[in-house]
N, C-alpha and C positions, 0 to 999 in steps of 0.2 A: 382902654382896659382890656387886659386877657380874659380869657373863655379860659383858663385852664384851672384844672379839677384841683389842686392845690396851691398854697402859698408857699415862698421860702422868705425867712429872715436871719440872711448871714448874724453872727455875733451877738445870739440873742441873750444867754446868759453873761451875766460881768464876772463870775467867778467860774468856769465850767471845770477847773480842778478840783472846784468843793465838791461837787455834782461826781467826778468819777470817786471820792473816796465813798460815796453811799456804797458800795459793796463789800468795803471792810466791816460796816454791821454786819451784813450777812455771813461772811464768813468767823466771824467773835460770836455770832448767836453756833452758828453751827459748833464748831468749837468747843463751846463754853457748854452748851447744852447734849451734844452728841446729838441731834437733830440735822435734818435737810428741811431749811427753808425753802417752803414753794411756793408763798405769796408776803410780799414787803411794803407797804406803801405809807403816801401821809396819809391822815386822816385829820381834817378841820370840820369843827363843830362851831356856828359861829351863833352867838346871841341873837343876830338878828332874824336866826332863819325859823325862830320861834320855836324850836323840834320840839316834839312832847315828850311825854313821862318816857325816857326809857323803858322798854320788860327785858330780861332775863330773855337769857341765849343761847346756847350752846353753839360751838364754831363742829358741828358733826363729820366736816370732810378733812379735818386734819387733827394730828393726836397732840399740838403743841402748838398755845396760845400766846401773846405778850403785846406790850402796848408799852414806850418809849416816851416817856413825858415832853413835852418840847416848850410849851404855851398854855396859860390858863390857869387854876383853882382849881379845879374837881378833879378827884382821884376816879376811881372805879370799883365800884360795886363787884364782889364777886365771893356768892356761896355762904351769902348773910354775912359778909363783913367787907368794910371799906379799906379797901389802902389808899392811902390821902397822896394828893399829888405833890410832888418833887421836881424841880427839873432837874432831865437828864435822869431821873429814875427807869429801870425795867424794870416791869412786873411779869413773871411769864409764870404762866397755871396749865395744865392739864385742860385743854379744847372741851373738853365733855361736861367741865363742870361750869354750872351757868354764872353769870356775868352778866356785865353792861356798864358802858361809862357813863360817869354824873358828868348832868350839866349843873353851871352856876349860871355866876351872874358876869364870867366874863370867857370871850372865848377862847377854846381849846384846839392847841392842835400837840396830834401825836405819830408818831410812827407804830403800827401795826403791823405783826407781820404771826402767821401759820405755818406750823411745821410738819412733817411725819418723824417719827423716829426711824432713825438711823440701823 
């Protein structure tokens, strides 16, 4: 066995074309919104990890919030009112005003991503 500081694994995704089209979200959120996406990612929330009560947030370093339904039940909380989950829903709100996503009872995952205005 090697001493070296990293591993490689040739051919590690089975689709790595689905993988390059994640940046046509970003460019349909810019787009669609007149925003500059400058953080995109998944986010899994899983039953088992026990999370607690969500609080109320606000995203303070960008001026453009949204969350991309993928997996799961629970919508998100946001400014005294729920929008329920969908898949394949966007929800995208104003960064300043507070939020947080529901857990249920089964797990969630989503695409998240922060903007500035354009």
């Amino acid at each position: 066995m090697s001493n070296s500081k990293y591993q490689i694994f040739d051919n590690f995704l089975e689709d790595p074309d689905e993988v390059l089209e994640f940046p046509d979200i970003t460019h349909k959120l810019n787009k669609m919104f007149n925003v500059r996406v400058g953080w995109l990612t998944f986010y899994q929330h899983l039953v088992s990890q026990n999370i607690g009560k969500p609080t109320p947030h606000t995203d303070v370093r960008w001026d453009f919030s949204g969350v991309i339904y993928l997996k799961g039940s629970d919508g998100t909380w946001i400014d005294n009112e729920i929008v329920p989950f969908k898949y394949n829903r966007a929800v995208c709100f104003d960064a300043h005003i507070p939020h947080h996503p529901l857990h249920g009872t089964k797990d969630r995952l989503a695409i998240t991503f922060f903007s500035k205005y354009v």
